[in-house]
C-alpha positions as CSV (number, residue, x, y, z in Angstrom):
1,X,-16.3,1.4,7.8
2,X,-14.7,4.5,5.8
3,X,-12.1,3.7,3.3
4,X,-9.7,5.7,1.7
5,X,-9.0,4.3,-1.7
6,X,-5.6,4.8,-3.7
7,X,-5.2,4.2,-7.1
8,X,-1.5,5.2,-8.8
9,X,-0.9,1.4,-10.9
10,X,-0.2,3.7,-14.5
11,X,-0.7,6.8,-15.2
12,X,-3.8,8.1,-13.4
13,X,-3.8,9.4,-9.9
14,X,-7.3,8.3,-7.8
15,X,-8.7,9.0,-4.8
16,X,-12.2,8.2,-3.4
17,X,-13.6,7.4,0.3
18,X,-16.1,5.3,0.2
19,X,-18.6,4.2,3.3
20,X,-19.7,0.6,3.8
21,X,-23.0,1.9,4.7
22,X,-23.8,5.1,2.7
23,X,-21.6,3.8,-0.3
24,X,-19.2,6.3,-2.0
25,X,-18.8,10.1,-0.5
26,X,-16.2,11.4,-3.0
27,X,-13.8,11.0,-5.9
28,X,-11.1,12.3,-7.6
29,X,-8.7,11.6,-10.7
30,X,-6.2,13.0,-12.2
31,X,-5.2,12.2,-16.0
32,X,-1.7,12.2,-16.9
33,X,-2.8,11.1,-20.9
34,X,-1.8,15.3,-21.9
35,X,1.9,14.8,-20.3
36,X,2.4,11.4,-22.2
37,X,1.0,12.3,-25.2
38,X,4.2,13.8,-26.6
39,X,5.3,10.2,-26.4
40,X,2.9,8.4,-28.2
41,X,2.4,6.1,-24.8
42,X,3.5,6.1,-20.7
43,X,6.7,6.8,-19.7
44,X,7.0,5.3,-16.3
45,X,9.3,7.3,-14.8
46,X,7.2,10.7,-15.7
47,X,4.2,8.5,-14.4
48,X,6.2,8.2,-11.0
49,X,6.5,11.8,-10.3
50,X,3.4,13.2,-11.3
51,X,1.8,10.6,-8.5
52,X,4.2,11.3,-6.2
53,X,3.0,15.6,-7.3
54,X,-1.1,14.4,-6.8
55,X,-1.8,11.7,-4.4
56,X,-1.5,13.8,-1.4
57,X,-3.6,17.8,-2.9
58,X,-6.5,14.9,-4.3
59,X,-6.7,12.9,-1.2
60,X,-7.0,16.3,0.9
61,X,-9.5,17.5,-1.8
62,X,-11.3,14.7,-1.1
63,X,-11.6,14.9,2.3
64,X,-13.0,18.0,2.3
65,X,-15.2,17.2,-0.3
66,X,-17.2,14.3,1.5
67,X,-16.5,16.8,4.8
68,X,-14.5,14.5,6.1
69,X,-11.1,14.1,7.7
70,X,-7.9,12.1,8.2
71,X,-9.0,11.1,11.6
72,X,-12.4,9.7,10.8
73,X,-10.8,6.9,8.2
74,X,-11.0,3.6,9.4
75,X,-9.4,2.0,6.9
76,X,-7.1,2.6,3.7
77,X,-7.3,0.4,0.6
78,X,-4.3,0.9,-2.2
79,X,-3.7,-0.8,-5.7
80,X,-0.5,-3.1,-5.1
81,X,-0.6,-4.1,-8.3
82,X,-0.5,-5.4,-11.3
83,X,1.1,-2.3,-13.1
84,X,4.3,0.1,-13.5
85,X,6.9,-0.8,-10.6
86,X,7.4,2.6,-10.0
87,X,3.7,4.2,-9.3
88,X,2.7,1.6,-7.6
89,X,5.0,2.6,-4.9
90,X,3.7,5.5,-4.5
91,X,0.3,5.1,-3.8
92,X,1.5,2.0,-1.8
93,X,4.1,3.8,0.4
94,X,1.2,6.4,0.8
95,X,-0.8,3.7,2.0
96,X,1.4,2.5,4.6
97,X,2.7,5.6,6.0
98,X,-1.4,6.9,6.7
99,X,-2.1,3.0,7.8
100,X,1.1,3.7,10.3
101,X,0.4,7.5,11.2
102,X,-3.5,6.7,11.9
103,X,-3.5,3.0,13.6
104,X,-5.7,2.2,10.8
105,X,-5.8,-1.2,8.6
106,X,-4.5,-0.9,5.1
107,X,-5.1,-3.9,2.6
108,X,-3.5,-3.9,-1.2
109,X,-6.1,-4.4,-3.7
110,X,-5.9,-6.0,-7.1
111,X,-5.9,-3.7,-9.9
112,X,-8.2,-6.1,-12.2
113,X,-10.7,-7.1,-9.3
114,X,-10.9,-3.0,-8.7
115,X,-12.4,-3.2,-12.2
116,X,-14.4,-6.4,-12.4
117,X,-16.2,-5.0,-9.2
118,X,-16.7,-1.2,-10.7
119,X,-20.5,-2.0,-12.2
120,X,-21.6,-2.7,-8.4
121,X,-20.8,0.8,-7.3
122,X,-24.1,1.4,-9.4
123,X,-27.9,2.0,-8.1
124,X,-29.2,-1.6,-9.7
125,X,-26.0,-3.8,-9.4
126,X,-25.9,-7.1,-11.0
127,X,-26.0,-10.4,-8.4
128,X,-23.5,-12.6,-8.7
129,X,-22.8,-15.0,-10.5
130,X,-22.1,-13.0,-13.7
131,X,-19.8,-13.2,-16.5
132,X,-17.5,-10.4,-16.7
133,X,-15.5,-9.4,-19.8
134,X,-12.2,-7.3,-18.7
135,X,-11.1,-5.6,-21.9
136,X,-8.5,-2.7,-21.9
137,X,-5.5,-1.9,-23.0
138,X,-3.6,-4.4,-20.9
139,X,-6.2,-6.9,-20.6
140,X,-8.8,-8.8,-22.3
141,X,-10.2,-11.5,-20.4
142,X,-13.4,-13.1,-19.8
143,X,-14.0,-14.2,-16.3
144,X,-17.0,-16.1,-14.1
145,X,-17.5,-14.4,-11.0
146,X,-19.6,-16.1,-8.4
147,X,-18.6,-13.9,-5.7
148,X,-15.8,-11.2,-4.4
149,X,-12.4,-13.3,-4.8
150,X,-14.2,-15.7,-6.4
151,X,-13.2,-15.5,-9.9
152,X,-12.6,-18.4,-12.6
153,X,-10.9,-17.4,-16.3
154,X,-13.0,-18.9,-19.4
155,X,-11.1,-16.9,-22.3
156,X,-7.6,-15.1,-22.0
157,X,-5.9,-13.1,-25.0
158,X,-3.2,-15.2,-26.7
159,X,-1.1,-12.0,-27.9
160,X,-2.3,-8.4,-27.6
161,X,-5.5,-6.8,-25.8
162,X,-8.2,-5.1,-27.5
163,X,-6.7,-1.4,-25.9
164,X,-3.8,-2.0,-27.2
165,X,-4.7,-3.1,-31.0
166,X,-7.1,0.5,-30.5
167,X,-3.9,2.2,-29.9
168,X,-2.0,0.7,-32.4
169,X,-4.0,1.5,-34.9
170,X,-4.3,5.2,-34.0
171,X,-0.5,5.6,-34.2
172,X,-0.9,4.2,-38.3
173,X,-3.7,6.3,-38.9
174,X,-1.8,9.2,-37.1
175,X,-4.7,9.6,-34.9
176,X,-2.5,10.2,-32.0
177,X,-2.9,8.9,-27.9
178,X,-4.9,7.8,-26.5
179,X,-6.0,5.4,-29.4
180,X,-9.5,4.3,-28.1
181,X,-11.4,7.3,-27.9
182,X,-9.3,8.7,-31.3
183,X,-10.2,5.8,-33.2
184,X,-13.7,5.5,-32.1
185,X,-14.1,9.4,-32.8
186,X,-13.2,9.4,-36.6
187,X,-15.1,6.0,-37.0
188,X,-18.3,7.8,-37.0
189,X,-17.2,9.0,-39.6
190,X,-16.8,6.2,-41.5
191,X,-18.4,4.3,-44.7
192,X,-19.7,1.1,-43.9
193,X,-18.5,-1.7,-46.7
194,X,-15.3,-0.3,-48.2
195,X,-12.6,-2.2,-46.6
196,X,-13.3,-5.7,-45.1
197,X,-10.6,-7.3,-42.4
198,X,-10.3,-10.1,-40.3
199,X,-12.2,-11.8,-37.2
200,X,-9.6,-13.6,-35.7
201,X,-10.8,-16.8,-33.6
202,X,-14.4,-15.6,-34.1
203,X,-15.3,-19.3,-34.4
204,X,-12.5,-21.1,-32.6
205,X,-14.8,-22.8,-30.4
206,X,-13.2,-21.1,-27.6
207,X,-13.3,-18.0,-25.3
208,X,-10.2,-16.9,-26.0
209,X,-9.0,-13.6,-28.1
210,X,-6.2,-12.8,-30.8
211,X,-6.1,-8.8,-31.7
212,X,-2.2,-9.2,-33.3
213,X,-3.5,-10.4,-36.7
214,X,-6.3,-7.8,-36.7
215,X,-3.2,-5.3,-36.0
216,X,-1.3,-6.5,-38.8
217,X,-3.9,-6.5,-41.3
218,X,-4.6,-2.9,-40.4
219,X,-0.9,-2.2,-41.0
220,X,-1.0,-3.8,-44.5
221,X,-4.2,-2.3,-45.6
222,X,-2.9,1.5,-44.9
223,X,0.1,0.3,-46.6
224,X,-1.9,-0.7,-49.5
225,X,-3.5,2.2,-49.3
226,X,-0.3,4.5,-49.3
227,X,0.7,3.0,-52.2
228,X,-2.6,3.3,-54.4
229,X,-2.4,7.4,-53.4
230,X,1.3,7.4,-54.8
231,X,-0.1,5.6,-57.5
232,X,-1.8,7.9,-58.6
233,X,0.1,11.4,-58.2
234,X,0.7,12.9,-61.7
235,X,4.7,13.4,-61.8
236,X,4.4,16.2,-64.4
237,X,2.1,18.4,-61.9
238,X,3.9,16.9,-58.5
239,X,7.7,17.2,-58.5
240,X,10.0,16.9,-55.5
241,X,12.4,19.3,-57.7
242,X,15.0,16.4,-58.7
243,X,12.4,14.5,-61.5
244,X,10.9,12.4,-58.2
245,X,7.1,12.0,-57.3
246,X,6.4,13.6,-53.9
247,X,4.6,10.9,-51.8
248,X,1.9,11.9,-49.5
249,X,2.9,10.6,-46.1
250,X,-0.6,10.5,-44.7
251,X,-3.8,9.0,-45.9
252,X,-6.7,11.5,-46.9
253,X,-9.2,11.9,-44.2
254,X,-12.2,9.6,-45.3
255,X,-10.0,6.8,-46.0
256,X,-8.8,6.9,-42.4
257,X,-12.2,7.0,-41.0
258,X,-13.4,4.5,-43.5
259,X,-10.2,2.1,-41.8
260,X,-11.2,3.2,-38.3
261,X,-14.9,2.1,-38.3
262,X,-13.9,-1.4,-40.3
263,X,-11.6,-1.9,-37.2
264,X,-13.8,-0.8,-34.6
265,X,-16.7,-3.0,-36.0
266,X,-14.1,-6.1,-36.1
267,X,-13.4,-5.6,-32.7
268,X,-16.7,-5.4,-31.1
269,X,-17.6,-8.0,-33.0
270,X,-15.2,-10.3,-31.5
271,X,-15.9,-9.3,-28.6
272,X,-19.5,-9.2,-28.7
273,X,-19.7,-12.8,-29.9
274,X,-17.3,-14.7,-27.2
275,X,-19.0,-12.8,-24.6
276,X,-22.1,-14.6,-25.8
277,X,-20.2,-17.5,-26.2
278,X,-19.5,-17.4,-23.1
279,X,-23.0,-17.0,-21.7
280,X,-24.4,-19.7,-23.2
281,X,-21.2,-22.0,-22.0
282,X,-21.5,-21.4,-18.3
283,X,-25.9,-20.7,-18.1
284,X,-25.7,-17.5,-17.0
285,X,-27.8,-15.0,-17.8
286,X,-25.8,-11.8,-16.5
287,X,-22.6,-9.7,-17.9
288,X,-20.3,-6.8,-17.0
289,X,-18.2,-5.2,-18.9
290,X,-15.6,-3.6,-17.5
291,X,-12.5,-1.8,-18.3
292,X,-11.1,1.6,-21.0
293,X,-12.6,-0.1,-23.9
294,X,-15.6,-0.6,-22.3
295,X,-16.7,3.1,-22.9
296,X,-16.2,2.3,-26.5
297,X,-20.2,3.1,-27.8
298,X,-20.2,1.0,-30.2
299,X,-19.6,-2.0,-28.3
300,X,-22.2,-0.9,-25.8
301,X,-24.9,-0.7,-28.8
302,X,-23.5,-4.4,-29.8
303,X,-23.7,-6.0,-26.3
304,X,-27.3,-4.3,-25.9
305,X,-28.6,-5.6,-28.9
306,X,-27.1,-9.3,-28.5
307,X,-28.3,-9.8,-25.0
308,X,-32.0,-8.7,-25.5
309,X,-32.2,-10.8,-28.1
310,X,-30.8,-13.8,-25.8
311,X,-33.4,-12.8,-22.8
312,X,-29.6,-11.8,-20.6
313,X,-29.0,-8.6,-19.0
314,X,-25.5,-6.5,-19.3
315,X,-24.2,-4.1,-16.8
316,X,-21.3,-0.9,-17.3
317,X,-20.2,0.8,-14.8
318,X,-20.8,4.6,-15.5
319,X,-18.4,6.2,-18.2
320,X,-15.7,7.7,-15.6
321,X,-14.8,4.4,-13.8
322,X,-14.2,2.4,-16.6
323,X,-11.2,3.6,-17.0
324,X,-8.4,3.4,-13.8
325,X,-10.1,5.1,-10.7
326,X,-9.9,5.4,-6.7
327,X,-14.0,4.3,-6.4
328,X,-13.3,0.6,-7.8
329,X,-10.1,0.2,-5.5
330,X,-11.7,1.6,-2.4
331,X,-14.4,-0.3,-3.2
332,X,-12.7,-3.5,-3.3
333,X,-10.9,-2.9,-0.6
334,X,-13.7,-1.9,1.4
335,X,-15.6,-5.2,0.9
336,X,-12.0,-7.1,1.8
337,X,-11.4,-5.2,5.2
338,X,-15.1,-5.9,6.2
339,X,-15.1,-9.8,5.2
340,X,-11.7,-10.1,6.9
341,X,-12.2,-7.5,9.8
342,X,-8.9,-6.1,9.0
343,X,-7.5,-9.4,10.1
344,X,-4.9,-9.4,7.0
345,X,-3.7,-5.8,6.9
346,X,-0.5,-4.4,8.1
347,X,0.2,-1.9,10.7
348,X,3.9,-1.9,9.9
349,X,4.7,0.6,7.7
350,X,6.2,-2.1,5.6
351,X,4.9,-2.8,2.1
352,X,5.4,-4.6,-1.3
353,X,4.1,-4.1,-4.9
354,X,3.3,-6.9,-7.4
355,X,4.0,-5.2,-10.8
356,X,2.9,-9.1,-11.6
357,X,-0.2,-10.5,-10.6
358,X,-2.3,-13.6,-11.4
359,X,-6.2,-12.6,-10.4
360,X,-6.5,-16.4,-10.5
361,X,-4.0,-15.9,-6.8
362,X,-6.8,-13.7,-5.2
363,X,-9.3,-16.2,-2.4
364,X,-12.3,-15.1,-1.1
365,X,-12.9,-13.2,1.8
């Protein structure tokens, strides 16, 4: 079966075809990060009508890249949610419209089993059952997976995701967005040992995550470290004009990367350590990461080094579908449509989003 896969849940446009017997033809994305960046984060509305601008050129591009055409796809696969209202219905009215044009089956997909399947698109993918650890910046979750729609949640966030602390902590450093690959840029940067801050639930006993506290403390310690640079401006040599001190409004270079790497390290760490956690509480031997933050280097160098030393083995899907992508959906979908033999999909032209979506609703195929 060839499926066309639609992804359009934030604010990237994806497109891919893949075959259930030759695996995936073609791919393509499209990045709206340049458009939002004047905003420090998505606006949904902008996200809307740039999808609505690429889902149709890409899809074409990627016909024609995999020599393909409209006529030869048996099947379309589309992200009906979780995400913004608004881009999801376009790539799902998409959807339904070729599903209705082409008398082919089209089946939503959900946007966090699109990524918990990504590391199987690979050469040597990992046999189930495996623990997967979801981290973006939406989501950080740790899952057991023991097959496709199979999926049972050992460790949840109880406030913010990983992603999001990485942006957060971007915008204090004025590192601007994205935050992950900003923070993780100047971190390299950074000295080891100068500023120490928290590991929050690092031994709760649990699986679960807490990334607001970290926030905060990253908060207090530029503050702190605003504070000591005012400190020490001279008054006689630095005058606003009217007898005041002029206070610099940004922290000097090294002491943001010294901050950046402190934070990154706190956060693989936590990270690192419940996924281990988690191996050792459910027997398994295997884990996928999966998700933005899951480029993050640093994390891979942590999760390679914990689980050789344990005798596991860990899995990433390649650099450019850990972040949103068409692949992972039309993957998904395409394992869906041939477990269910299109029985579930629609023919109507009628469709739904779920900007709301437990994975915990999904059933296997």
């Amino acid at each position: 079966m060839l499926v066309l896969g639609i992804e359009s849940s934030c604010d990237e446009t994806g497109i891919a075809l893949y075959d259930t017997e030759q695996g995936l033809l073609a791919h393509a994305l499209h990045s709206q990060v340049e458009m939002h960046a004047d905003y420090g984060g998505v606006v949904p509305e902008l996200a809307s009508r740039d999808h609505i601008r690429r889902v149709l050129p890409l899809t074409q591009h990627v016909l024609t890249q995999a020599g393909r055409t409209l006529q030869d796809i048996e099947g379309i696969a589309y992200t009906q949610g979780p995400g913004l209202s608004g881009a999801l219905l376009v790539g799902t009215s998409v959807a339904a419209s070729l599903s209705f044009a082409l008398g082919v089956p089209a089946l939503g997909v959900h946007h966090l089993e699109g990524h918990l399947l990504a590391p199987l698109l690979e050469q040597n993918p990992p046999a189930f059952p495996f623990v997967a650890l979801l981290v973006s910046g939406g989501h950080s979750q740790l899952m057991r997976v023991s097959a496709i729609g199979d999926y049972e949640l050992l460790g949840d966030t109880l406030d913010d995701a990983a992603g999001e602390a990485f942006d957060k902590t971007a915008k204090l450093l004025g590192l601007g967005y994205p935050g992950g690959p900003a923070v993780a840029k100047i971190a390299a940067k950074g000295v080891p040992g100068r500023f120490k801050l928290p590991r929050p639930l690092l031994h709760s006993g649990d699986l679960n995550f807490s990334f607001s506290g970290l926030k905060t403390a990253v908060l207090t310690l530029v503050n702190e470290q605003l504070r000591s640079a005012r400190a020490q401006l001279d008054p006689e040599n630095v005058s606003s004009g009217q007898g005041g001190i002029v206070e610099p409004m940004t922290l000097d270079e090294q002491t943001k990367a010294d901050i950046a790497y402190e934070f990154q390290e706190a956060v693989t760490e936590l990270l690192s350590q419940k996924c281990m956690d988690a191996l050792r509480k459910t027997g398994l031997s295997r884990l996928i990461v999966s998700g933005g933050v899951g480029a993050n280097t640093r994390l891979r160098e942590r999760l390679n080094q914990v689980t050789s030393k344990r005798g596991c083995s860990v899995n990433y899907p390649r650099l450019e579908f850990c972040t949103d992508n068409g692949a992972m959906i039309a993957f998904a979908g395409a394992m869906r449509l041939k477990a269910l033999k299109a029985e579930a999909a629609h023919l109507s032209g009628t469709f739904t989003v779920r900007p709301r979506w437990d994975l915990a609703e999904l059933q296997t195929p």
